[in-house]
Structure formats: structure tokens, C-alpha cells
N, C-alpha and C positions, 0 to 999 in steps of 0.2 A: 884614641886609636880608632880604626876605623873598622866596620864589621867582619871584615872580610882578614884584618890581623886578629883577630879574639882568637880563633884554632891556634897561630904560631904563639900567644902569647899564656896560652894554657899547655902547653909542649917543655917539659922540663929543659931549663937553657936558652929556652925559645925569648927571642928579644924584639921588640917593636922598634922600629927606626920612628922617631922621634922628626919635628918639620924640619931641623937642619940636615934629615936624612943620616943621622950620626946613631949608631946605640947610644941605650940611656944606659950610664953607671948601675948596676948591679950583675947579679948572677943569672937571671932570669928563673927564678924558683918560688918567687913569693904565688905567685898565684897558681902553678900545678901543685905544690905544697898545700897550700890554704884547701886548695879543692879536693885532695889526698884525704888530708885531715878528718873533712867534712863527711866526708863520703865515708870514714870508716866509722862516726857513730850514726849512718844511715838515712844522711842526708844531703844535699844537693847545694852546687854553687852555680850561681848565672852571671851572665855577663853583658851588662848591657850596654852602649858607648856608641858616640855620634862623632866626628871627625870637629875637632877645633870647638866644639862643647863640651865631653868629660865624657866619664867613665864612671861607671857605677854597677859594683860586685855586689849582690845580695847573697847572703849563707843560711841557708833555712836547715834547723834540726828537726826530729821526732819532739812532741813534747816531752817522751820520758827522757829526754837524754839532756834537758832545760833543767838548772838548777833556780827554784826560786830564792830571794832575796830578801832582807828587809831594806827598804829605801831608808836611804839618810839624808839628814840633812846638812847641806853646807854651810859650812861658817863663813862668816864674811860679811 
């Protein structure tokens, strides 16, 4: 998507027209959702995205709001 769709595509319903100029199949919710979310344990979502190279949403929390983990290990 290009810079300039990141506002309609962070707009509840809001949808990117896609290169065949078509909407893409869903509701358009996943990402004012996701940023909803974020933003209610006090944190912030970005949106960064170049036209016909990708898109890339980073979601950053508070540390309190970060559960730590024990790493495992995979089988295989």
C-alpha cells in the first residue's frame, strides 16, 4: 500500500484497493482492531509500507504490560 492509503486503511471498514484496483476480501478491521487493542494496554501501532515492496506494522507495549516467557525447545 502506499503512504498515502495507511490513514484509510487504519479507518474502521476502511479498505486499500489492491493493483487490479479491486478491494481485497475481508472487513477491513484487522488493523484499526489491532491498533484499538494496542492502544488500550498503552501502547502504540505504526505503519510503515512502500508501494509494490510490503508493508510492515510494528506494535510496541509498556514493559509492564510484556509477559515474560520460558523459551523452549523445538522438537524436530
Amino acid at each position: 500500500m502506499s503512504l498515502e492509503d495507511i490513514p484509510l486503511a487504519l479507518e474502521p471498514f476502511g479498505q486499500v484497493q489492491n493493483r487490479a484496483g479491486l478491494a481485497r476480501e475481508g472487513t477491513g478491521l484487522d488493523l484499526p482492531l489491532s491498533k484499538k487493542f494496542v492502544e488500550l494496554h498503552g501502547g502504540s501501532l505504526a505503519v510503515e509500507s512502500e508501494m509494490n515492496v510490503g508493508t510492515t506494522v510494528t506494535e510496541r507495549f509498556p514493559k509492564d504490560r510484556v509477559l515474560k516467557t520460558k523459551k523452549r525447545k523445538l522438537r524436530g
